[in-house]
Short mmCIF file of the C-alpha atoms (twelve columns), coordinates in Angstrom:
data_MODEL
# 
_entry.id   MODEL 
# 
loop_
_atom_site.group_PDB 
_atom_site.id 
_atom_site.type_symbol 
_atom_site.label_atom_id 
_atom_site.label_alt_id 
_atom_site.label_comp_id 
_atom_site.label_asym_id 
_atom_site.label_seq_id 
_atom_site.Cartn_x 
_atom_site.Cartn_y 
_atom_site.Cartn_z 
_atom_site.pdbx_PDB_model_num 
ATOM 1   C CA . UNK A 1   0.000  0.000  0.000   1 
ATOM 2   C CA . UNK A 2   1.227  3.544  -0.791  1 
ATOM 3   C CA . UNK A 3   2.135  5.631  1.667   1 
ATOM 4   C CA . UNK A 4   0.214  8.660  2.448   1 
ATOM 5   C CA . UNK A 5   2.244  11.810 1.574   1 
ATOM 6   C CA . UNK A 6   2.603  15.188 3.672   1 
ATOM 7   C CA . UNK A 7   4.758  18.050 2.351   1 
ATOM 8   C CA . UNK A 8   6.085  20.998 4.607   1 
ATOM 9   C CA . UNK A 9   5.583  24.106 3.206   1 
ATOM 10  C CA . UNK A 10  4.713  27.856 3.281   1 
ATOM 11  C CA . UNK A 11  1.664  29.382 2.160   1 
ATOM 12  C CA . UNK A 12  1.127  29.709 -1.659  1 
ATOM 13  C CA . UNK A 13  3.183  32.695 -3.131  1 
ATOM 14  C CA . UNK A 14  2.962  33.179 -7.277  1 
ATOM 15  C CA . UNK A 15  6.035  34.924 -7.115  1 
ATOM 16  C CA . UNK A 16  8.283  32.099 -4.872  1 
ATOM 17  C CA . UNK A 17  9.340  29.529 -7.564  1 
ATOM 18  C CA . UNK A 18  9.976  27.193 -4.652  1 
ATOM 19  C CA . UNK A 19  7.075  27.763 -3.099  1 
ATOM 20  C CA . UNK A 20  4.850  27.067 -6.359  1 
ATOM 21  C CA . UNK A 21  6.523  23.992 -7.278  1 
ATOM 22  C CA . UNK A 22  5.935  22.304 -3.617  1 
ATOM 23  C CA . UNK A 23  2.157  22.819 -3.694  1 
ATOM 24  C CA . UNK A 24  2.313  21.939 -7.599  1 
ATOM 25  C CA . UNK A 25  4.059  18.323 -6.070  1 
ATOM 26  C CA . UNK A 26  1.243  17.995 -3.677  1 
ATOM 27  C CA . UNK A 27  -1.150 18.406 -6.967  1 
ATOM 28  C CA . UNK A 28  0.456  16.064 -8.960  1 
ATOM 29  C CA . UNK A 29  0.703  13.469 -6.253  1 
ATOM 30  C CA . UNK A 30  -2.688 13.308 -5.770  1 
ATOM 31  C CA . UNK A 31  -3.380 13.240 -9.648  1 
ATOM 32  C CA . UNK A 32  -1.559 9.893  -10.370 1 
ATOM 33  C CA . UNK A 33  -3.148 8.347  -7.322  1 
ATOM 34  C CA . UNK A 34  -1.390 9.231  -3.628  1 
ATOM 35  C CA . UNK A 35  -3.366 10.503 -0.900  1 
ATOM 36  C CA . UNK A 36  -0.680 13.884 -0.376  1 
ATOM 37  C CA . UNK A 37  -1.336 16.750 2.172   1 
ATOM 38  C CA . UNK A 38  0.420  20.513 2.536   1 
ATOM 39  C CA . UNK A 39  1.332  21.136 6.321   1 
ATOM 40  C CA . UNK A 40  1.622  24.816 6.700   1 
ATOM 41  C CA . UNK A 41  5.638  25.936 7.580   1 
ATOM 42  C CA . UNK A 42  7.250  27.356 10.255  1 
ATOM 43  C CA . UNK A 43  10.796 27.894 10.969  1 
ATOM 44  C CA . UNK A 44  13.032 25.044 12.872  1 
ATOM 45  C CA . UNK A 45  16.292 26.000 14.057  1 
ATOM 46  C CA . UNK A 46  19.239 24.077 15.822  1 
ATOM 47  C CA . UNK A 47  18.909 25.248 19.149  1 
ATOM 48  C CA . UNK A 48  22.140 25.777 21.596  1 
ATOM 49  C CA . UNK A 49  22.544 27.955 24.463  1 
ATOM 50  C CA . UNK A 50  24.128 31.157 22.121  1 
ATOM 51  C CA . UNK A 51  20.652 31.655 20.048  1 
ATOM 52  C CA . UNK A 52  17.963 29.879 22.586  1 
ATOM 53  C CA . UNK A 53  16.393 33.324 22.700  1 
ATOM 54  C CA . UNK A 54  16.562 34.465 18.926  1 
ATOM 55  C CA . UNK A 55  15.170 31.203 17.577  1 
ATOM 56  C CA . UNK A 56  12.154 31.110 19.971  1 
ATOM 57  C CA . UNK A 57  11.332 34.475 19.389  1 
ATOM 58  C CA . UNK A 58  11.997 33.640 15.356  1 
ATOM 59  C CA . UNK A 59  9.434  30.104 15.996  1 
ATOM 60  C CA . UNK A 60  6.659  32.901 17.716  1 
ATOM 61  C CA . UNK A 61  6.717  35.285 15.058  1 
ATOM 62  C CA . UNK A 62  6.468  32.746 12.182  1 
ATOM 63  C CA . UNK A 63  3.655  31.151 13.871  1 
ATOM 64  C CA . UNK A 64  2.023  34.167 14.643  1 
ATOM 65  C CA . UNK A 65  2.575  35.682 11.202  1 
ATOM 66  C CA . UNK A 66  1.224  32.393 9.638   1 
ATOM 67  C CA . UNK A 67  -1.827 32.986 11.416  1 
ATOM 68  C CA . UNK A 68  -2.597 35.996 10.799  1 
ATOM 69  C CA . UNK A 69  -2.112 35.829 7.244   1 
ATOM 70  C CA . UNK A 70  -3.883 32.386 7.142   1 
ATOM 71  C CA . UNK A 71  -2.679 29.886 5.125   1 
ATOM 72  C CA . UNK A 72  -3.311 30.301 1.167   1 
ATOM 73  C CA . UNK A 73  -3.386 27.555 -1.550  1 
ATOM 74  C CA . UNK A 74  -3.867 27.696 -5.299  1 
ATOM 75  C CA . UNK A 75  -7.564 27.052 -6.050  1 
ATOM 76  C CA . UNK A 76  -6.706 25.402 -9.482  1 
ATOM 77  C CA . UNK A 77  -4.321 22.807 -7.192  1 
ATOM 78  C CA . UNK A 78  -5.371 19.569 -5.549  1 
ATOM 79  C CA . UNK A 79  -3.834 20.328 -2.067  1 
ATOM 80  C CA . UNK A 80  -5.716 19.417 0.803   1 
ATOM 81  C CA . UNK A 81  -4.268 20.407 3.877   1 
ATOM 82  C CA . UNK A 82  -3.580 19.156 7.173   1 
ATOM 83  C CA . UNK A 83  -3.038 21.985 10.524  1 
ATOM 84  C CA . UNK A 84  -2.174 19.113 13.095  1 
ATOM 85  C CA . UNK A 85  -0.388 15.912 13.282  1 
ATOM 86  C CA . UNK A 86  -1.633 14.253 16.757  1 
ATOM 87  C CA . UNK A 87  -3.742 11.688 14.742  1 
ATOM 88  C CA . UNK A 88  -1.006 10.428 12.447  1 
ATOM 89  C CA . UNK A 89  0.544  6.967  12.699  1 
ATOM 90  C CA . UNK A 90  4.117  8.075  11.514  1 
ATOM 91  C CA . UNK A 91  4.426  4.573  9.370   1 
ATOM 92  C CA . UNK A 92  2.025  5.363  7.021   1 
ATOM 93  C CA . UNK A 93  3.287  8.571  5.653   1 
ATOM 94  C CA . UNK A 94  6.304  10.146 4.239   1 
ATOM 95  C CA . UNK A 95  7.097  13.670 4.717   1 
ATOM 96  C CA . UNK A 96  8.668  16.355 2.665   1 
ATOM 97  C CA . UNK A 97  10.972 19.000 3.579   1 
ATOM 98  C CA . UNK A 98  12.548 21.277 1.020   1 
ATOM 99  C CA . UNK A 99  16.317 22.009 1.876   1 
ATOM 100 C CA . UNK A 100 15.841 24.981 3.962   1 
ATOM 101 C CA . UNK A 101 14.429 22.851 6.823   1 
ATOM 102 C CA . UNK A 102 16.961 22.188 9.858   1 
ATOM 103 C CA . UNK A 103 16.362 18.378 11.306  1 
ATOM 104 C CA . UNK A 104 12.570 17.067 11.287  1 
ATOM 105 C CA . UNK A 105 10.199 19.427 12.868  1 
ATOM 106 C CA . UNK A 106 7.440  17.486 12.311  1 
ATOM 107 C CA . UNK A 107 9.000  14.430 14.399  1 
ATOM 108 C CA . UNK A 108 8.372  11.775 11.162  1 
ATOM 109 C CA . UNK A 109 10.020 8.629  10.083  1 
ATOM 110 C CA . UNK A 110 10.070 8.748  6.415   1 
ATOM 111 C CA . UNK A 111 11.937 11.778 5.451   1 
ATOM 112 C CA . UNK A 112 12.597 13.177 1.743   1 
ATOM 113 C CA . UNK A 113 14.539 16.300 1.488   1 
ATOM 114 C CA . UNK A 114 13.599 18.295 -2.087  1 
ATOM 115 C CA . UNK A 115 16.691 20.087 -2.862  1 
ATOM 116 C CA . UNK A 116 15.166 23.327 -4.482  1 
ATOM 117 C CA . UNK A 117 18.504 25.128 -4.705  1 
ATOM 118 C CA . UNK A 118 22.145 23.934 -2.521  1 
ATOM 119 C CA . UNK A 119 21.566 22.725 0.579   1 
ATOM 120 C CA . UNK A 120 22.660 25.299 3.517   1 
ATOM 121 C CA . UNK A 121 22.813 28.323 0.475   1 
ATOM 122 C CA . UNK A 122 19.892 30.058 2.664   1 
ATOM 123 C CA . UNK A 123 21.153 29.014 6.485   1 
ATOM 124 C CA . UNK A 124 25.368 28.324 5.912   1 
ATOM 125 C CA . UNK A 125 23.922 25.188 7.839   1 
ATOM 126 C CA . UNK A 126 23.113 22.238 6.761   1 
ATOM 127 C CA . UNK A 127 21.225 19.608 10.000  1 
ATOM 128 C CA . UNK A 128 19.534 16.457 8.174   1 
ATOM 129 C CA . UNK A 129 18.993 13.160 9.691   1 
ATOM 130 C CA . UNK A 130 19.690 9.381  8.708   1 
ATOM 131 C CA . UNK A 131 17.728 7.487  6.217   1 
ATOM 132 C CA . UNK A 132 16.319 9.952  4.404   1 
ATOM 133 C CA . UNK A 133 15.954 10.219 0.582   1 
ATOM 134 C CA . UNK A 134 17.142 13.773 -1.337  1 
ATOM 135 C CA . UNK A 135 15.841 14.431 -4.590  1 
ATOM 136 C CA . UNK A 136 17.779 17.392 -6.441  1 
ATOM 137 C CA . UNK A 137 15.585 19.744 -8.232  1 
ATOM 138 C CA . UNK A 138 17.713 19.719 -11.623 1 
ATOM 139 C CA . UNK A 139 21.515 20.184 -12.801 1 
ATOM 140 C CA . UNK A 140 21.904 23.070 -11.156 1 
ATOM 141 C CA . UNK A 141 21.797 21.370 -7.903  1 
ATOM 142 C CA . UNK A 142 25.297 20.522 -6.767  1 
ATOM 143 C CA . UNK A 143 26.192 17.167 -6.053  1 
ATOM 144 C CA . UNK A 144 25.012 16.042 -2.496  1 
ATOM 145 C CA . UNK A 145 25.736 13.369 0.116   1 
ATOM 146 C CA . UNK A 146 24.642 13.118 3.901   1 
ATOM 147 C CA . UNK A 147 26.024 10.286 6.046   1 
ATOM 148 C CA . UNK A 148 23.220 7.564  6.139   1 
ATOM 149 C CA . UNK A 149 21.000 8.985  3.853   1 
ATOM 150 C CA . UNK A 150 20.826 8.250  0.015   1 
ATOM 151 C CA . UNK A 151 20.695 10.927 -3.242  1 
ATOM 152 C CA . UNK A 152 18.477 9.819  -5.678  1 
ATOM 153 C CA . UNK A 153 20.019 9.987  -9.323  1 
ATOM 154 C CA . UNK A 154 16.567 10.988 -10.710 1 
ATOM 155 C CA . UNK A 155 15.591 14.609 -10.677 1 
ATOM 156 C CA . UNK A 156 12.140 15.639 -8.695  1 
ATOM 157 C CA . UNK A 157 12.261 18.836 -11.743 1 
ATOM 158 C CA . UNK A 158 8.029  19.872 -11.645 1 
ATOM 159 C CA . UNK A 159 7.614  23.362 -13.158 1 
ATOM 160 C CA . UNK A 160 4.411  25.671 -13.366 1 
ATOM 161 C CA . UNK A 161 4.956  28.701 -15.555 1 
ATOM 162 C CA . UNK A 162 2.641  30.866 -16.546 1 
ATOM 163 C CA . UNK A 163 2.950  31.038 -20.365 1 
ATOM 164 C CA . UNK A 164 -0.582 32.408 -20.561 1 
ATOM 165 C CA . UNK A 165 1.206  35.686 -19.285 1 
ATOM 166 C CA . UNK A 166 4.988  34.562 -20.684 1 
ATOM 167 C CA . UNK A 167 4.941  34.549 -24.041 1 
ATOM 168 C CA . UNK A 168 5.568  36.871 -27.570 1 
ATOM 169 C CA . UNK A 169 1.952  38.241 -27.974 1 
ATOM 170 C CA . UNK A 170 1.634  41.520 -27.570 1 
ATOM 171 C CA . UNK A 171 5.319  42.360 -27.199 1 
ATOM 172 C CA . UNK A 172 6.983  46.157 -27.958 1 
ATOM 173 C CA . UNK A 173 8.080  46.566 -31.344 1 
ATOM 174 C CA . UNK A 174 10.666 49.154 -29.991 1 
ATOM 175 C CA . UNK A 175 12.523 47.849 -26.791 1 
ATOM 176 C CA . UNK A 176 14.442 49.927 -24.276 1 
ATOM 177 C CA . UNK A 177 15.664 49.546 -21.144 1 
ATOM 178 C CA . UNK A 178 16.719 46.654 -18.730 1 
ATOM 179 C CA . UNK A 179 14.608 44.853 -16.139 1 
ATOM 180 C CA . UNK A 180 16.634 43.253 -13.323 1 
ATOM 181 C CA . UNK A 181 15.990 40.783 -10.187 1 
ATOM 182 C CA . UNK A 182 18.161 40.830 -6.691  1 
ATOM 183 C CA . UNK A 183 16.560 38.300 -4.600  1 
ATOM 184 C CA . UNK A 184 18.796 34.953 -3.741  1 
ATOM 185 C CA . UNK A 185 21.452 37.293 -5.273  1 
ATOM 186 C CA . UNK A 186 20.848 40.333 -2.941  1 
ATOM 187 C CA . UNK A 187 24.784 41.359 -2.143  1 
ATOM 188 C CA . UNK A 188 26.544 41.372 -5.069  1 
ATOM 189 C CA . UNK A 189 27.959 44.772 -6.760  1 
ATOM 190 C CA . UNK A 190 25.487 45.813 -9.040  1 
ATOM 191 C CA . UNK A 191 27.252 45.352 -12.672 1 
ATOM 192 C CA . UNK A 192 24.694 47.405 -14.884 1 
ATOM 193 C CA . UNK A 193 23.178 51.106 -15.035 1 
ATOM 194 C CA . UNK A 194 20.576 51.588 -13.162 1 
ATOM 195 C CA . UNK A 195 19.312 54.326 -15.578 1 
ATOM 196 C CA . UNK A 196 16.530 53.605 -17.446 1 
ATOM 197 C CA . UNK A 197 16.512 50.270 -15.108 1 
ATOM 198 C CA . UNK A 198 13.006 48.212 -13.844 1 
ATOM 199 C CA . UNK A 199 13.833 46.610 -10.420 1 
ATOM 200 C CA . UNK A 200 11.104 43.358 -10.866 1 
ATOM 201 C CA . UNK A 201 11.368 42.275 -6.897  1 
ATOM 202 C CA . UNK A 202 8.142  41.462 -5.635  1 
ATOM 203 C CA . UNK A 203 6.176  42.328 -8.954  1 
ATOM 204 C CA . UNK A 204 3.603  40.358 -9.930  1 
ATOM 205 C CA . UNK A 205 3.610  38.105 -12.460 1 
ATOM 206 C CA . UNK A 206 0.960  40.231 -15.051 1 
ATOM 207 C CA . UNK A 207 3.201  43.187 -13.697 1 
ATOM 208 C CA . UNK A 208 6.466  40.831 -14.730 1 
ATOM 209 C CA . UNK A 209 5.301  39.896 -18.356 1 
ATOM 210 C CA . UNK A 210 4.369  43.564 -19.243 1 
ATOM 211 C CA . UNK A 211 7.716  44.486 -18.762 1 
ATOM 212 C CA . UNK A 212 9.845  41.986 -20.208 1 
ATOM 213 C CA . UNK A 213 7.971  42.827 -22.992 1 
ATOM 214 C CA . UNK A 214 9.162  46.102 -23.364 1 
ATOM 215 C CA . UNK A 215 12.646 46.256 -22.127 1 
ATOM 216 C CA . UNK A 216 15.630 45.061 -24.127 1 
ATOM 217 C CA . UNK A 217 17.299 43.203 -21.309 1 
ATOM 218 C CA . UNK A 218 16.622 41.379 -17.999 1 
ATOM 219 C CA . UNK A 219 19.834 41.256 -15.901 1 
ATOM 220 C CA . UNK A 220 19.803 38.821 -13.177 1 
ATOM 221 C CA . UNK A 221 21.601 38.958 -10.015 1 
ATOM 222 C CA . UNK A 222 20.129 35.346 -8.767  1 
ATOM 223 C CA . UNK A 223 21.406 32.719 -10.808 1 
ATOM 224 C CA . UNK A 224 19.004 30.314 -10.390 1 
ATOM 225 C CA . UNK A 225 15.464 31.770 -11.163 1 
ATOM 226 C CA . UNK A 226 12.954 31.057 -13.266 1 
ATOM 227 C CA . UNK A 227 12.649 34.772 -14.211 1 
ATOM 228 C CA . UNK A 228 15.593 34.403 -16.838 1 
ATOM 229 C CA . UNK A 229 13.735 31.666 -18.611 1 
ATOM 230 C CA . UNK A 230 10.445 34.077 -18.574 1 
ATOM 231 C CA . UNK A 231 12.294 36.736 -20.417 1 
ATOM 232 C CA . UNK A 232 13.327 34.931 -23.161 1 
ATOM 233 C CA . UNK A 233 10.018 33.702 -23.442 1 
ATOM 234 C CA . UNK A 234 9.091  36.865 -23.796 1 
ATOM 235 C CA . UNK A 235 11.599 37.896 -26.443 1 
ATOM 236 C CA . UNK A 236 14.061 40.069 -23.866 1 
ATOM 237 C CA . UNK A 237 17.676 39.415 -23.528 1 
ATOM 238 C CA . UNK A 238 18.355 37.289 -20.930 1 
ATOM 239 C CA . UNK A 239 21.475 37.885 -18.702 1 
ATOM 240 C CA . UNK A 240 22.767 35.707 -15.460 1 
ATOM 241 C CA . UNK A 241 25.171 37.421 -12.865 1 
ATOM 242 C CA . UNK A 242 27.663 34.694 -12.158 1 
ATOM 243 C CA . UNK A 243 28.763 33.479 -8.691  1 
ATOM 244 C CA . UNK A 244 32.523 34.474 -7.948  1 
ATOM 245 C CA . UNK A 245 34.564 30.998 -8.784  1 
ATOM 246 C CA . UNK A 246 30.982 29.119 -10.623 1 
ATOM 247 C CA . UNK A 247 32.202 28.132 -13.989 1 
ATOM 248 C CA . UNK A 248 29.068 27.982 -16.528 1 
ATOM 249 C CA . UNK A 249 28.931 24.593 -16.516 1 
ATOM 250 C CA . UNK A 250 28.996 24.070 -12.784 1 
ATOM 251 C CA . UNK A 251 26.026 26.770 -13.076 1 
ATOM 252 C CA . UNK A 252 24.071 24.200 -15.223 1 
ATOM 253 C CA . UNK A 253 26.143 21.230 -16.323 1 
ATOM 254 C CA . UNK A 254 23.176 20.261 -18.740 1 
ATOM 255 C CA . UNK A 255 23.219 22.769 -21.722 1 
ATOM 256 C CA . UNK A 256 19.296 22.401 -21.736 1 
ATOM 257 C CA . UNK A 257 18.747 24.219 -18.131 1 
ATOM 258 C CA . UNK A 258 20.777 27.323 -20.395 1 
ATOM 259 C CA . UNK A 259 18.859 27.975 -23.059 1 
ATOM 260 C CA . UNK A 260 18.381 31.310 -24.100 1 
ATOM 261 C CA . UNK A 261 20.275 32.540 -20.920 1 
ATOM 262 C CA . UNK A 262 23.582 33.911 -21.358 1 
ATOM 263 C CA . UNK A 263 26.035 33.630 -18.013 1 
ATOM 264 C CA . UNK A 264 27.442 36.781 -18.098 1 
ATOM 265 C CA . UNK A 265 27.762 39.394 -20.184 1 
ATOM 266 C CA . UNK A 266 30.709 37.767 -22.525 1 
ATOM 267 C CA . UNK A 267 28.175 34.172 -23.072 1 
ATOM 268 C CA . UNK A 268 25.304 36.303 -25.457 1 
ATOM 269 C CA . UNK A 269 26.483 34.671 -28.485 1 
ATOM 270 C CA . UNK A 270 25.566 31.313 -27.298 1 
ATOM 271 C CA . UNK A 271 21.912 32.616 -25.458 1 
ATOM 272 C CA . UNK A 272 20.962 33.643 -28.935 1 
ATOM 273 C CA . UNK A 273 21.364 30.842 -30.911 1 
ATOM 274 C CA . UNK A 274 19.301 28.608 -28.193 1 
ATOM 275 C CA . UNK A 275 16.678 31.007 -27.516 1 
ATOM 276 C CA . UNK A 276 13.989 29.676 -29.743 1 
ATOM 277 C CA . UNK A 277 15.475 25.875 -28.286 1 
ATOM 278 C CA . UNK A 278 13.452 27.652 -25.033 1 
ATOM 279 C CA . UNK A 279 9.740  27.390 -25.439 1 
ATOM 280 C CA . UNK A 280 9.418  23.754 -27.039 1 
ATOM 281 C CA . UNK A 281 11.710 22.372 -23.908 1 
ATOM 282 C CA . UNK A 282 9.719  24.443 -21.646 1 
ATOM 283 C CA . UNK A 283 6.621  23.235 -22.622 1 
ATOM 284 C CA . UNK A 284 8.017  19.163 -23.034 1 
ATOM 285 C CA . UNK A 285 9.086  19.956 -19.103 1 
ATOM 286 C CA . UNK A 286 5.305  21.341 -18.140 1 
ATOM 287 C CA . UNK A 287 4.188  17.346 -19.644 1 
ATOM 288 C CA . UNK A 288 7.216  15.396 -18.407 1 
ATOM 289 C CA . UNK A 289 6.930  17.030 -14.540 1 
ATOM 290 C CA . UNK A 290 3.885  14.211 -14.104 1 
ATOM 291 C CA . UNK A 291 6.377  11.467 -15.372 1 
ATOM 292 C CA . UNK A 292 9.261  12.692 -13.213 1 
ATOM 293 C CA . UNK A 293 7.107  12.794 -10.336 1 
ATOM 294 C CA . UNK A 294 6.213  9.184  -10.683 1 
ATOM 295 C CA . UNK A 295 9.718  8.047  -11.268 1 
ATOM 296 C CA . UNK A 296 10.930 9.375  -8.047  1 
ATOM 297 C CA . UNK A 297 7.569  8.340  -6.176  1 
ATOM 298 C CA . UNK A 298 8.356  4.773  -7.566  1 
ATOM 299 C CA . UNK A 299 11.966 4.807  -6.168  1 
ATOM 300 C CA . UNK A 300 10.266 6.730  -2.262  1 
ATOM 301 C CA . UNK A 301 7.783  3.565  -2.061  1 
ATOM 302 C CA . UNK A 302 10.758 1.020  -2.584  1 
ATOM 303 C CA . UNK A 303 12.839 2.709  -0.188  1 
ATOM 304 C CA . UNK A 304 10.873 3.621  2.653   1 
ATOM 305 C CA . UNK A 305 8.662  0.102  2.128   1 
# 
C-alpha cells in the first residue's frame, strides 16, 4: 500500500518559484493516485545555548505571522491540507521537507529532502537526519551526500509557468531599457546602469510579463530563477550574474537548463542561438513534470517500504 504523503511548506506565493513547485508536487501526487497533504511551515532551528532566545522568538513570530495571514493555496491545485499531526501513525506517511528545513520538525520517520537550490545556500547550515531520501531539483543542484541517507540519481524537476502571461503576444516593437531581479542574489555589486533600469522584486507576475515585454534586457543577479527563462520567453535578452569561482557549466552542467540565458555578459552569443530551443523544452518539461514525479515516487515507495 502507498504511503500517504505530507509536504512541509509555506503558504502559496505566485512569485516564490519554490514555493509554487511544492504545492504543484502535492497536486500532482494526488493526480496519479497518492493521498498527499500541505502542512503549513514554520521555521526550525538548531537550538544551543548562544541563540535559545533568537530562535524562539523567530518560531513565535512565524507562527504568529502564519496565522494571521492564514494559510493560502492555489484554487486550481489539488492540495488538501492538514493543521495538526496528533492523529497520524508516523508509518504510514512520508514527509517532505525542502532544503531549507533544519532536522525534522514534524517528528516523522520517512523523510525526503527536495533540494530546491544547494543545501545550507539560505542558512550556511546544513542539519539532516539518517535514512532519508534527497531528490535534487535539476543540474543546477550541486552534487550532495549526507552520512546515512541516500541521493536519488533521478531529478524531482516539476515546473508551473505561466505562459498564458509569458509569451511573444503583444510584445513592444521598440525595446528599451533593462529589467533586473536581486533576490537569492541580494549582495553582489550591481554590474549594470541603473538608468533607465526596472527593479522586478516582488512584482507580480501580469506586472512581470508587461515588462519583459518592453525592455531590451533582464539582468539577473540570482542565478538560479525562473525569471531568466520568462524573459526569453518573452523575447528580452536574458542575462545571469555569475557566482565568484561558478564556472558555466557548474552553473548548469546540462546545456538544456541554459537555453536562451547567457552567463554573463561575454556568453550572449551562445543565449541567442538557443533562444527559440526555449519554449518547445519548456513546454516538453510542463508534460514530463507528471512522469518525473512518478519516477521518483516509484523509487520513495521502494525505499521507505
Amino acid at each position: 500500500m502507498k504511503k500517504k504523503i505530507l509536504i512541509f511548506t509555506p503558504s502559496y506565493q505566485e512569485n516564490t518559484g519554490g514555493v509554487v513547485v511544492l504545492h504543484k508536487l502535492c497536486s500532482i501526487l494526488n493526480q496519479i493516485g497518492y493521498e498527499s497533504f500541505l502542512y503549513p511551515y514554520f521555521d526550525s532551528h538548531i537550538l544551543h545555548k548562544h541563540n535559545y532566545k533568537k530562535s524562539m522568538l523567530s518560531f513565535i513570530d512565524s507562527n504568529i505571522r502564519s496565522f494571521v495571514r492564514g494559510f493560502k493555496t492555489n484554487p486550481n491545485f489539488q492540495t488538501p491540507t492538514v493543521y495538526t499531526t496528533k492523529q497520524i501513525d508516523w508509518d504510514e506517511w512520508i514527509v517532505i521537507y525542502p532544503e531549507i528545513v533544519m532536522g525534522n520538525p514534524l517528528g516523522a520517520k520517512n523523510i525526503i529532502r527536495w533540494l530546491l537550490h544547494n543545501p545550507g545556500f539560505h542558512t550556511n547550515t546544513v542539519f539532516y537526519g539518517r535514512g532519508e531520501l534527497y531528490f535534487k531539483y535539476s543540474s543546477g543542484i550541486s552534487d550532495f551526500d549526507y552520512t546515512g541517507s541516500t541521493t536519488s540519481k533521478q531529478y524531482l524537476k516539476v515546473i508551473n509557468y505561466p505562459l498564458e502571461l509569458y509569451n511573444n503576444e503583444n510584445i513592444s516593437s521598440e525595446r528599451s531599457g533593462t529589467a533586473y531581479l536581486l533576490y537569492k542574489g541580494k549582495g553582489k555589486e550591481i554590474q549594470h546602469d541603473l538608468k533607465n533600469s526596472i527593479l522586478i522584486d516582488g512584482k507580480s507576475h501580469k506586472e512581470v510579463s508587461e515588462i519583459f515585454k518592453k525592455v531590451k534586457t533582464f539582468i539577473s543577479y540570482d542565478p538560479m530563477t525562473a525569471y531568466s527563462r520568462f524573459a526569453v520567453l518573452c523575447g528580452c535578452q536574458s542575462i545571469v550574474i555569475p557566482d565568484e569561482g561558478v564556472s558555466i557549466d557548474e552553473w548548469y552542467p546540462d546545456s538544456k537548463d541554459r537555453y536562451g540565458i547567457s552567463y554573463g555578459f561575454s556568453n550572449l552569443e551562445e543565449a541567442n542561438s538557443t533562444k527559440n530551443l526555449l519554449e518547445p523544452l519548456v513546454i516538453k518539461e510542463h508534460e514530463s513534470s507528471i512522469e518525473n514525479v512518478r519516477k521518483a515516487f516509484n523509487e520513495a515507495d521502494s525505499h521507505f517500504e
